[in-house]
Residue, then its C-alpha position, 0 to 999 in steps of 0.5 A: x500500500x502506497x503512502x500519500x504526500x501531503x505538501x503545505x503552502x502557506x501563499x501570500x493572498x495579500x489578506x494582511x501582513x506577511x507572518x514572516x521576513x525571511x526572505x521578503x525584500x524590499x525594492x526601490x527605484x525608478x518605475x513609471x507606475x505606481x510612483x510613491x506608493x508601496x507595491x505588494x509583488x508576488x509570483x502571479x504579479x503582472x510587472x507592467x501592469x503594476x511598474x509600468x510598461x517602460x523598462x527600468x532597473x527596477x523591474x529587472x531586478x525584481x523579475x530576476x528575484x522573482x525567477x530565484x525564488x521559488x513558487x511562494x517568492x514575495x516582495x514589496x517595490x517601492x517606485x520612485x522618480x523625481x525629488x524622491x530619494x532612497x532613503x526617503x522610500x526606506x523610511x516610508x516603507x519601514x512604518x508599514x513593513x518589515x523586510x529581511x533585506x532592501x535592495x536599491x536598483x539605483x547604481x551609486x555614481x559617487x562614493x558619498x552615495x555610498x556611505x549614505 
């Protein structure tokens, strides 16, 4: 007789917080959509729908994320353009969220960018 296998999935419904921040990222950059909100992303998530059709670093980075992570792959992108700093959308997105990691898509061009 042959035993059964049971697999347990715990899915990011979007039907309140993550129970968890391993392996929940934070991402910000510039996107055309969606522009200083915060962006709840998982595997079914339509990137141009939510980020824009335009291609950005931002939405590379996620998509590559994304085909990493595995079927219950989840995070959060934080569009920014403009005056908008990084540090500004870190701040925003830490009063609403906890995260095991941000990733800025931004590339630092001088060395006081990274030492901010």
């Amino acid at each position: 007789m042959a035993l059964g296998k049971v697999s347990v999935n715990n899915l990011n419904l979007g039907q309140g917080t993550v129970s968890e921040i391993e392996r929940y990222f934070l991402f910000i950059g510039p996107a055309a959509k969606n522009v200083g909100k915060l962006v709840p992303l998982d595997t079914q998530s339509d990137l141009d729908v939510q980020l824009g059709v335009v291609d950005s670093d931002l939405k590379t980075q996620i998509l590559a994320a994304r085909s990493n992570g595995g079927d219950r792959w989840a995070c959060i992108a934080a569009p920014i353009a403009g005056e908008t700093t990084w540090q500004q959308a870190l701040e925003s997105a830490t009063r609403s969220y906890s995260f095991e990691a941000v990733v800025i898509v931004n590339p630092a061009t001088t060395q006081a960018e990274l030492s901010a």
